[in-house]
C-alpha positions as CSV (number, residue, x, y, z in Angstrom):
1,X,28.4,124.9,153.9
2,X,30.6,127.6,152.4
3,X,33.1,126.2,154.9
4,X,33.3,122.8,153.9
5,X,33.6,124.2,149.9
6,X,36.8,126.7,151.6
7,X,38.2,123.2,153.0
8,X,37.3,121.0,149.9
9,X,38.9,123.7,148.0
10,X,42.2,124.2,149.8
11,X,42.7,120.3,149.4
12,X,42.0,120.0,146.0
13,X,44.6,123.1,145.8
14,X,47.4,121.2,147.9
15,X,46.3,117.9,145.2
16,X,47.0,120.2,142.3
17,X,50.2,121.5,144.0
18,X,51.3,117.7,144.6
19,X,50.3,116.6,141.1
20,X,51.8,119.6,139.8
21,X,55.0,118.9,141.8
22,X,55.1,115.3,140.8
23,X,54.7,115.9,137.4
24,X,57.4,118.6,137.2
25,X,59.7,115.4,138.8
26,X,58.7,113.6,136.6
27,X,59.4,116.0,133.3
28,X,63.2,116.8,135.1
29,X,63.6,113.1,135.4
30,X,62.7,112.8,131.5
31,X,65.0,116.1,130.1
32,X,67.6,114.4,132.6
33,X,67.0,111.1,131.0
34,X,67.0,113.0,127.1
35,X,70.3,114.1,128.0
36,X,72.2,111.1,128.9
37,X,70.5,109.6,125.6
38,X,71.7,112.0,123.7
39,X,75.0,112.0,125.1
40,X,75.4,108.5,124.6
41,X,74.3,109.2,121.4
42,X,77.0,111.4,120.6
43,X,79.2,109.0,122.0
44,X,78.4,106.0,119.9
45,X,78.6,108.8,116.8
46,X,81.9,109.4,117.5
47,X,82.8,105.7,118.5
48,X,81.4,105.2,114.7
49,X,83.6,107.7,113.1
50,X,86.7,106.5,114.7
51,X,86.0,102.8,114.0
52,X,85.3,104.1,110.4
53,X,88.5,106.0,110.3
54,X,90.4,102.7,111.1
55,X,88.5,100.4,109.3
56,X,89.6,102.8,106.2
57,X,93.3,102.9,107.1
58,X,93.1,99.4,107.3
59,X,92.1,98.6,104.1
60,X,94.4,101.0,102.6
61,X,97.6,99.3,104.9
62,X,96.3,96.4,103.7
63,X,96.3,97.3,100.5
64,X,99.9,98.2,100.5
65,X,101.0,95.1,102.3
66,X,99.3,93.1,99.3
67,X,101.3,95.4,96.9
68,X,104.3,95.1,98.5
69,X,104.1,91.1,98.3
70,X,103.5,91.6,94.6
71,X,106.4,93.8,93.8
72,X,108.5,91.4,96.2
73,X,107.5,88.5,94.0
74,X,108.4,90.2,90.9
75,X,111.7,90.8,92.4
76,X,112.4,87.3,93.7
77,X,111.2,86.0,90.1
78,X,113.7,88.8,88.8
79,X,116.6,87.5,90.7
80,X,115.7,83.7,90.3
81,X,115.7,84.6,86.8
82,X,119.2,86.1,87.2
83,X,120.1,82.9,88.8
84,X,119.5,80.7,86.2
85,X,121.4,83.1,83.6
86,X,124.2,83.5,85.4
87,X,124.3,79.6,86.0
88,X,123.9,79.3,82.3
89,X,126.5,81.8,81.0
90,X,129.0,81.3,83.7
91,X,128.7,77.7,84.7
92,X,128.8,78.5,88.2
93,X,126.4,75.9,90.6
94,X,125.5,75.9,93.5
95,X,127.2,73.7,96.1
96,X,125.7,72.9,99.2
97,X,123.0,75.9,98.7
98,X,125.3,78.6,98.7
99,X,124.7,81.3,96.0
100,X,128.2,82.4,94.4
101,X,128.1,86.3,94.8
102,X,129.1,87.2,91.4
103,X,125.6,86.3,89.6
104,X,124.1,88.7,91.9
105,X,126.1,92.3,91.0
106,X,126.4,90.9,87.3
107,X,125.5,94.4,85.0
108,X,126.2,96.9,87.9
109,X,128.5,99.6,86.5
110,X,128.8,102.1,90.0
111,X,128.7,102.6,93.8
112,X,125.3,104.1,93.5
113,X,123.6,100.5,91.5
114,X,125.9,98.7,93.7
115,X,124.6,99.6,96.9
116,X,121.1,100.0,95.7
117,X,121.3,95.6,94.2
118,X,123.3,95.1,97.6
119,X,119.9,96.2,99.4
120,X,117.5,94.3,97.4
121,X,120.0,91.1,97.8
122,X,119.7,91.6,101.5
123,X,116.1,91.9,101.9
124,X,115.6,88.7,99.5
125,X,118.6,86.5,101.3
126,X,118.5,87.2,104.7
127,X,118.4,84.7,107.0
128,X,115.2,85.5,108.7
129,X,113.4,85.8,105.2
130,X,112.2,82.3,103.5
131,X,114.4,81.9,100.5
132,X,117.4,83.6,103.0
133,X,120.3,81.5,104.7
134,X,123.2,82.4,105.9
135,X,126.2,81.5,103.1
136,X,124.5,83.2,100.9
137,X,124.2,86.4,102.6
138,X,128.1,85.5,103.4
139,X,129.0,85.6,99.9
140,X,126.8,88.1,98.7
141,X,128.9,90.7,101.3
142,X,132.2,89.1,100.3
143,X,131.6,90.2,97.1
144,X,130.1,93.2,97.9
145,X,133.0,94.0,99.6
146,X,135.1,93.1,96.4
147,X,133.3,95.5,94.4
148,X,133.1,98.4,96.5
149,X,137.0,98.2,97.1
150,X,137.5,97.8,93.1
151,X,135.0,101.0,92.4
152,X,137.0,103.4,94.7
């Protein structure tokens, strides 16, 4: 009977081994599993941060863009304003929708003002920009032109 215990006991033995095997799978397969979880983890972390990082930059670019449009309105209401006193003190009008240059460099006493209201005109008149066309952008450079020659 001691034999059959010796036999009973080795197989229980090579069960425990198996069990213990399987259940050391089984712990490997869960750190390996942990690992991946975390690393996706990190990955979704650092998605996060960069998606915060732009979502920040653009507010603040759109920030800018809305102050931009601001200060360009205040500029087109500046020079629509210098319009209309020009027309008034100098009687000019406009025939077919062509600004006369000289209302737009009226109070500009050097090169430096010059070139800096020749800018501005630019940006408001070109032809690609809404209240732009082409004459006007024509006459604004003629007289440009005139001004710079006179200043040197």
């Amino acid at each position: 009977m001691a034999k059959n215990l010796t036999c009973q006991d080795k197989i229980d033995m090579q069960a425990l081994e198996n069990r213990h095997k399987e259940l050391e799978k089984a712990w490997d397969d869960l750190l390996k599993e942990k690992r991946e979880v975390d690393a996706r983890i990190r990955t979704l972390e650092q998605q996060e941060k960069q998606f915060n990082l732009k979502w920040e930059m653009l507010i603040r670019e759109t920030q800018k863009l809305a102050d931009d449009k601001k200060q360009f309105e205040r500029k087109k209401k500046f020079y629509d304003q210098v319009e209309a006193n020009s027309r008034e003190e100098t009687g000019v009008t406009m025939s077919d929708n062509i600004v006369h240059g000289e209302m737009f460099f009226s109070g500009v006493s050097n090169k430096k003002d010059l070139k800096k209201r020749y800018k501005d005109l630019i940006k408001i008149y070109h032809p690609d920009s809404d209240a732009g066309d082409t004459a006007t952008v024509a006459e604004i450079n003629r007289e440009y032109e005139d001004l710079k020659a006179q200043m040197n």
